[in-house]
Structures are given as structure tokens and as C-alpha cells.
LUMKE-178905 format. One record per residue: residue number from 0; x, y, z of N, C-alpha, C in turn. Coordinates in Angstrom, 2 decimals, m for minus. Atoms other than C-alpha are relative to their C-alpha. Example, Ala and Ser with C-alpha at 12.3 -4.5 7.8 and 13.67 -1.06 7.14 Angstrom:
BEGIN
+------+---------+---------+---------+---------+---------+---------+---------+---------+---------+
| resi |      nu |      nv |      nw |     cau |     cav |     caw |      cu |      cv |      cw |
+------+---------+---------+---------+---------+---------+---------+---------+---------+---------+
|    0 |    0.89 |   m1.19 |    0.00 |   12.30 |   m4.50 |    7.80 |    0.90 |    1.20 |    0.00 |
|    1 |   m0.82 |   m1.19 |   m0.06 |   13.67 |   m1.06 |    7.14 |   m0.77 |    1.09 |    0.73 |
+------+---------+---------+---------+---------+---------+---------+---------+---------+---------+
END
This chain:
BEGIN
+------+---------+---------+---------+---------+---------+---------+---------+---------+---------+
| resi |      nu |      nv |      nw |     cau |     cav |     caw |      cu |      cv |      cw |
+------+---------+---------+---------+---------+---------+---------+---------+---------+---------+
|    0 |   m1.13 |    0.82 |    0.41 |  176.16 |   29.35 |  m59.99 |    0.86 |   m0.25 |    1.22 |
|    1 |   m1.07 |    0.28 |   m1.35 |  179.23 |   28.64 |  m57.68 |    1.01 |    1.12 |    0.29 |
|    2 |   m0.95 |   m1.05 |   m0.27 |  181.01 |   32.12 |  m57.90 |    0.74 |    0.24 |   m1.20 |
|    3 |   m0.43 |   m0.65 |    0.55 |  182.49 |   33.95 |  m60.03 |    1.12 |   m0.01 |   m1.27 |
|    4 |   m0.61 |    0.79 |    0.96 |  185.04 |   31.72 |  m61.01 |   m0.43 |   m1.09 |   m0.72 |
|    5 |    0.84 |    1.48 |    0.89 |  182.82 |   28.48 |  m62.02 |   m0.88 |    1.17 |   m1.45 |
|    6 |    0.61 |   m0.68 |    0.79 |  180.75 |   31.66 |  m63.92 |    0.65 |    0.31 |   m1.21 |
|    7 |   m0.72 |   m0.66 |    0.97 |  183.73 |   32.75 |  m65.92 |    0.12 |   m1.00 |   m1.21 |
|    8 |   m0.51 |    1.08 |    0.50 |  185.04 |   29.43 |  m66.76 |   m1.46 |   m0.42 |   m0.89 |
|    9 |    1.60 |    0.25 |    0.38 |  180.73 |   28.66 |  m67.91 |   m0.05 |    0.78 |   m1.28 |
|   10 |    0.58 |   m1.12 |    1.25 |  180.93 |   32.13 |  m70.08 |    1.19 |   m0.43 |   m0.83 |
|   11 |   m1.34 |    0.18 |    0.66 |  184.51 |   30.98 |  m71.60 |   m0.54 |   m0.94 |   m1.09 |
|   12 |    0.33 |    0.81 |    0.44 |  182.86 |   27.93 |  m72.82 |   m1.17 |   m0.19 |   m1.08 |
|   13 |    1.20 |   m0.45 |    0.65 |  179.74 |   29.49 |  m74.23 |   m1.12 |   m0.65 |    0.42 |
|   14 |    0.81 |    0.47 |   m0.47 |  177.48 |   27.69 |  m71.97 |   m1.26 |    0.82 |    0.65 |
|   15 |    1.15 |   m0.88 |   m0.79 |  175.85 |   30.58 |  m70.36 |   m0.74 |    1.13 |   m1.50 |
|   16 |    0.97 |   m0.85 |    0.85 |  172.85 |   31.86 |  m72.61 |   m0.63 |    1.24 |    0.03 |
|   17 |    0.49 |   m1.17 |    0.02 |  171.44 |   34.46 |  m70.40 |    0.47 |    0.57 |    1.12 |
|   18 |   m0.99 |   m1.01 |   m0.81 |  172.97 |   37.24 |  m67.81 |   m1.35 |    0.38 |    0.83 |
|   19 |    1.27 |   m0.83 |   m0.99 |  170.05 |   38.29 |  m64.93 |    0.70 |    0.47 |    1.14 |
|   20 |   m0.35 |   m0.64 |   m1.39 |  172.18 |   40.57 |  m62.76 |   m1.22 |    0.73 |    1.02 |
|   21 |    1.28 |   m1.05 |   m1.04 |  170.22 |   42.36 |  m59.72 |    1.06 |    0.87 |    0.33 |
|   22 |   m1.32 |   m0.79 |    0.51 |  172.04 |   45.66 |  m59.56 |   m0.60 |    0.57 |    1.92 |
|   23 |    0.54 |   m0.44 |   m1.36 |  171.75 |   46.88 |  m55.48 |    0.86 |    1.41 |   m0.09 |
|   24 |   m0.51 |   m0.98 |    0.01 |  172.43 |   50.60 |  m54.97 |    1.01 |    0.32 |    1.37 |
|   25 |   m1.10 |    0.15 |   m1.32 |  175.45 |   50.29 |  m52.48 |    1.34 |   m0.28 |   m0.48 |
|   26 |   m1.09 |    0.14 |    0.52 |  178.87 |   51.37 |  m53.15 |    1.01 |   m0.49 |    1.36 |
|   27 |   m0.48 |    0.45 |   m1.62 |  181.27 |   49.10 |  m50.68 |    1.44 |    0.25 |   m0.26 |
|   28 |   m1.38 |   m0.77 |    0.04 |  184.21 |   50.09 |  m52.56 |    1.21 |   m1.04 |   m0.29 |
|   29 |   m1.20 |    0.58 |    0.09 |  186.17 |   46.79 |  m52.82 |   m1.14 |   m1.97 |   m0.09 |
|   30 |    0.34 |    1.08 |    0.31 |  185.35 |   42.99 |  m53.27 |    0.20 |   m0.96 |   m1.36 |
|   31 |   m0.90 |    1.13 |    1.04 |  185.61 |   39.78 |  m56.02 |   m1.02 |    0.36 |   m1.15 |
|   32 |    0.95 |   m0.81 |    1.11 |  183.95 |   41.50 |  m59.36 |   m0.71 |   m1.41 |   m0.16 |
|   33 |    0.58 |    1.03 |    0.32 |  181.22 |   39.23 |  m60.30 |    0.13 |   m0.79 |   m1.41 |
|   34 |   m0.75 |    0.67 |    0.66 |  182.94 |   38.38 |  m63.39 |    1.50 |    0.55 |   m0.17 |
|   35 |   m1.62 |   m0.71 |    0.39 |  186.77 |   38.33 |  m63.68 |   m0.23 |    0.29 |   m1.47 |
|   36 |   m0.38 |    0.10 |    1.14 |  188.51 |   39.19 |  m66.42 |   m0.36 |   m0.80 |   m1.19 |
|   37 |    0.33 |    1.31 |    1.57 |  187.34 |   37.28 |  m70.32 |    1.28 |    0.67 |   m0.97 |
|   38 |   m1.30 |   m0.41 |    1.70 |  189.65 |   36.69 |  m73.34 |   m0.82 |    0.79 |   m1.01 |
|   39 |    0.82 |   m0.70 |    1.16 |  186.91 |   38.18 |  m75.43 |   m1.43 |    0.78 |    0.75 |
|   40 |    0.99 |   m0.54 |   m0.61 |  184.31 |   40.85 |  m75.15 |   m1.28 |   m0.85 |    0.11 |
|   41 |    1.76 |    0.65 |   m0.39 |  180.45 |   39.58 |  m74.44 |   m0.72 |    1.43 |   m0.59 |
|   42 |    1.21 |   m0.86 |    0.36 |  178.09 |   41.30 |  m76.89 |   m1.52 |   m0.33 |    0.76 |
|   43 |    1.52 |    0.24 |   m0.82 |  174.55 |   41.19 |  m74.78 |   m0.91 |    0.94 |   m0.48 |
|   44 |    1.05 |   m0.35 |   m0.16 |  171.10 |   42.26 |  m75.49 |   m0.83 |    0.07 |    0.68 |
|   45 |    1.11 |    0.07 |   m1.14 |  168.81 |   43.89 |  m73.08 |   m1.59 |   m0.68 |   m0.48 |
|   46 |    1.35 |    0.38 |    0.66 |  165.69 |   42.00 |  m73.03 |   m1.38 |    0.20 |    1.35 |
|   47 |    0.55 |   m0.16 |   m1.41 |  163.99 |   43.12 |  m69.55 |    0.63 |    0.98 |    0.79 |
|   48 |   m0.35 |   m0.72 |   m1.44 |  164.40 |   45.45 |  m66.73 |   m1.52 |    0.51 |    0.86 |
|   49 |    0.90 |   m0.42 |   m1.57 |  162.42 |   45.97 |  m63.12 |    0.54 |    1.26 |    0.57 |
|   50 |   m0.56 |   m0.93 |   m0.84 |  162.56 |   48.62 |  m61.20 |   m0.39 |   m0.28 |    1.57 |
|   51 |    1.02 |    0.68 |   m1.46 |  161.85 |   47.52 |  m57.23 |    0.01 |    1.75 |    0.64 |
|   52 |    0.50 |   m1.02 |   m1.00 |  160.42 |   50.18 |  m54.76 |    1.66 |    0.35 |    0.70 |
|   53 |   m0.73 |    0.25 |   m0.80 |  163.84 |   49.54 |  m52.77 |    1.24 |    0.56 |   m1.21 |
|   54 |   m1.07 |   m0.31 |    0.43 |  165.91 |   51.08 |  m55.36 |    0.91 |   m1.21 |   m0.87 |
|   55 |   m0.38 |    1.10 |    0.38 |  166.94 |   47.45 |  m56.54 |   m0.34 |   m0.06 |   m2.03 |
|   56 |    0.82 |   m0.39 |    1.23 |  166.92 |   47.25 |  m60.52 |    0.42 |   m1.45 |   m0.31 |
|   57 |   m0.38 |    1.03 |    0.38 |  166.75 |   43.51 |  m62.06 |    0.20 |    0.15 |   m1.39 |
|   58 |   m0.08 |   m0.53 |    1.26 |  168.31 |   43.52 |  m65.50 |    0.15 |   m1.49 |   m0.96 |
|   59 |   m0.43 |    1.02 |    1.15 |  168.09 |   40.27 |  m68.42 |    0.46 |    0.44 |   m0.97 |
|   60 |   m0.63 |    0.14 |    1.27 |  170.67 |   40.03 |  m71.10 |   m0.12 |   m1.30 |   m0.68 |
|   61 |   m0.98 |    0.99 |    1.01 |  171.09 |   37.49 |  m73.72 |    1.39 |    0.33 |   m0.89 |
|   62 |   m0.66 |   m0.07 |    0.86 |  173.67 |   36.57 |  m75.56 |   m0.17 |    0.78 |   m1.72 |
|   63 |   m0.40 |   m0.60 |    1.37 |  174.25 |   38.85 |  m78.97 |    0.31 |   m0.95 |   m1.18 |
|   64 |   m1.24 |    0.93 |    0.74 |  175.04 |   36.62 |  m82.14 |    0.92 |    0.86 |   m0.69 |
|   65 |   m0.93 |   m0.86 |    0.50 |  177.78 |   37.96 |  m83.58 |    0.03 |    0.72 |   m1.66 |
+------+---------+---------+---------+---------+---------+---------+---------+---------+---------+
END
């Protein structure tokens, strides 16, 4: 997407269907969370996870219906 904020404004709207974070094992301690703040929680269902050699774990959510 375009960052973090075009992402939020995307999930606000209900446009975004599915969530594929890549989770890297490195704590840096500070930076722009990859989603701000929402007016409402996000129910998600895991539907996937990788595990890479490198410690790297890829994870798919969908959206939950309510």
C-alpha cells in the first residue's frame, strides 16, 4: 500500500479484505506502528502461516464477519 496511513484510512472504509503481515524477529524499539490507531476493533481469522529458515514468520488474516 502507501504506508500506514493510506492503510488505515483503506481498513476504516472496509476495503481491505485480507491482512499478510511478515513478522521479522528484530526489536528496534521505536518507529511508525504499521497500523495507527482504529475507531473499532478488527476481528481477523488466521488462515495461513510460514515459517522461513531465517526466523521470518509470514502470517494471512481475513476479515472475521461479525
Amino acid at each position: 500500500m502507501g504506508g500506514a496511513t493510506l492503510a488505515a484510512a483503506l481498513i476504516r472504509l472496509g476495503l481491505v479484505d485480507e491482512f499478510r503481515p511478515i513478522v521479522q524477529p528484530v526489536v528496534l524499539g521505536a518507529g511508525t506502528p504499521f497500523l495507527p490507531p482504529l475507531d473499532n476493533t478488527l476481528n481477523l481469522r488466521l488462515l495461513e502461516t510460514r515459517r522461513f529458515g531465517s526466523g521470518v514468520v509470514y502470517l494471512r488474516y481475513e476479515r472475521a464477519q461479525p
